[in-house]
FINU-54173 format. One record per residue (C-alpha): x, y negated, z negated; residue number from 0. Coordinates in Angstrom, 2 decimals, decimal comma. Each point is the difference from the previous one (the first is absolute). Example, Ala and Ser with C-alpha at 12.3 -4.5 7.8 and 13.67 -1.06 7.14 Angstrom:
BEGIN
<X = 12,30&Y = 4,50&Z = -7,80&num = 0>
<X = 1,37&Y = -3,44&Z = 0,66&num = 1>
***
This chain:
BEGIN
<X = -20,83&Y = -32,61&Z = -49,53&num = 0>
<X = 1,86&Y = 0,96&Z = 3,41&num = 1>
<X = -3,49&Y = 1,12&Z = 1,52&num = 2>
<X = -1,68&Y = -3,21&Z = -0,97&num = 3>
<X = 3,09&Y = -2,18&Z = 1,58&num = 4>
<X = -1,06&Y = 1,78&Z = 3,09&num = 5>
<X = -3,39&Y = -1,71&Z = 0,21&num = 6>
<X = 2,25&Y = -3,42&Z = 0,51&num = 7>
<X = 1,62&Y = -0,75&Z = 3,19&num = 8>
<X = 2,01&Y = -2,57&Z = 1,75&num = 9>
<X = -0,65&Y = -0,37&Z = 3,89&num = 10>
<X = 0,98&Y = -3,19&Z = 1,73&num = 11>
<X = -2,93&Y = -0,01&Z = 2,05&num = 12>
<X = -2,52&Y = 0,13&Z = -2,67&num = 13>
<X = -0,11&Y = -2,62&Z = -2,71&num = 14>
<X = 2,81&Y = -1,35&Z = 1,12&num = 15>
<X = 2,39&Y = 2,31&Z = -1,64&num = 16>
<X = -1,37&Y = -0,32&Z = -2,94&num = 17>
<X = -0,50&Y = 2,74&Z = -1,82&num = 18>
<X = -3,61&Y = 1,71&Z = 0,53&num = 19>
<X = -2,22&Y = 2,66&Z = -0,81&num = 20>
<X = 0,07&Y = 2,85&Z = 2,38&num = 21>
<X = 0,95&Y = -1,63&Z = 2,84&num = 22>
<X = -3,42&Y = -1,81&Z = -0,47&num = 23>
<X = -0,39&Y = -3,69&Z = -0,29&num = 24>
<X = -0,01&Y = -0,59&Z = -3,54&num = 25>
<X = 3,54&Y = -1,66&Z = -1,82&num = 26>
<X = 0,96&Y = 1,40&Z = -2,97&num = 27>
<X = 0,15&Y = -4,10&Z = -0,86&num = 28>
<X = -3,90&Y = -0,16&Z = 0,38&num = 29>
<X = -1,19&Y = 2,76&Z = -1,91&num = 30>
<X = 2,20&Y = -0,87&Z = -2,80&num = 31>
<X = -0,60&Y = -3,64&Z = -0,15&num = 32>
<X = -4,12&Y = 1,63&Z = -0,06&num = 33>
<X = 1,28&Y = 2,14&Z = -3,39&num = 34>
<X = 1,48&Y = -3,07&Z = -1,12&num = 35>
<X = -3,03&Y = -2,01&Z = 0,33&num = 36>
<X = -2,13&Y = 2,25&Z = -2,29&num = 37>
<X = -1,55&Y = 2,35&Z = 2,97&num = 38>
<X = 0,23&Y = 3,38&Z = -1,26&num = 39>
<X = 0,70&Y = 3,64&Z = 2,15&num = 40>
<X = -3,16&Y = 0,23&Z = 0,40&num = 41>
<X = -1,39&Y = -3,10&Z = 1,17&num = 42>
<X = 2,62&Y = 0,36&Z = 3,01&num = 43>
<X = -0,68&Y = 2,89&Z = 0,83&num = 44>
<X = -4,07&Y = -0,96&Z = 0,44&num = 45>
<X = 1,78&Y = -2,83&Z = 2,05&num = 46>
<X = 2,02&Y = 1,95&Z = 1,75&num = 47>
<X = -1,44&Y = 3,57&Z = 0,60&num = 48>
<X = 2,60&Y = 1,24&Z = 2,13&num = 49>
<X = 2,58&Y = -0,64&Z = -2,60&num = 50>
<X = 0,25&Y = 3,03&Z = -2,61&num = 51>
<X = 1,06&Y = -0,45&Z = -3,73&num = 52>
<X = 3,81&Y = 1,63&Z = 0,36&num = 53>
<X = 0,59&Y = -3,18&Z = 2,62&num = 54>
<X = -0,61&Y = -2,57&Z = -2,27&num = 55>
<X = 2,22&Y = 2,05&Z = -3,06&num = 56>
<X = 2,53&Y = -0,31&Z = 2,70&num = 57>
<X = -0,13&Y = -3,59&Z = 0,19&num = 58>
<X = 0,47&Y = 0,14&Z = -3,62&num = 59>
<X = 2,68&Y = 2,00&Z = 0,02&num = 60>
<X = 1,69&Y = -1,49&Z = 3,02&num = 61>
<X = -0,01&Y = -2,86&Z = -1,94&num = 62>
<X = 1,39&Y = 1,46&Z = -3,20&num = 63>
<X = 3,08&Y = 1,74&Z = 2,19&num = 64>
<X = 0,66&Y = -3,33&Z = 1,38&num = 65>
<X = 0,28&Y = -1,90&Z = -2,56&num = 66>
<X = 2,38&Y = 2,89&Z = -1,50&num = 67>
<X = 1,79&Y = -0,21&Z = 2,85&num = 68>
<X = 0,95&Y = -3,92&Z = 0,31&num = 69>
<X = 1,35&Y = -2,16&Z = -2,72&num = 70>
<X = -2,53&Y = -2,95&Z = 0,10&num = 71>
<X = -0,23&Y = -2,51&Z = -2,31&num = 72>
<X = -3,96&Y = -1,40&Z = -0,12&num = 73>
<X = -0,02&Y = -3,37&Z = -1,79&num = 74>
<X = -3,55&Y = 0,58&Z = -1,39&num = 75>
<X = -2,05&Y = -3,25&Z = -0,89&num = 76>
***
């Protein structure tokens, strides 16, 4: 888990802030809101062939850790 956390990073001149992947320009937000949408691993990565399967697990579990780590309340509709 630790080394795929690594993959994401946060640099205010990229993104942003926002958190990224490998100080490249792709948010963490994007990709998953792609997984979301029904695009699977693999499509992306076609899509994006500089991207490697561990970065987008990291978006996953970036997102997992921070939703773990905040108490949010989604109102789903």
């Amino acid at each position: 888990m630790t080394s795929l956390l690594s993959r994401i990073t946060i640099d205010p001149d990229i993104c942003h802030g926002k958190p990224a992947i490998r100080h490249l320009r792709y948010p963490v937000e994007s990709m998953l809101e792609y997984l979301a949408g029904g695009d699977t691993i693999e499509e992306l990565l076609v899509e994006f062939p500089d991207l490697e399967r561990d970065d987008l697990l990291a978006c996953l579990e970036f997102a997992a850790q921070s939703l773990k780590l905040k108490s949010q309340h989604l109102v789903l509709a």
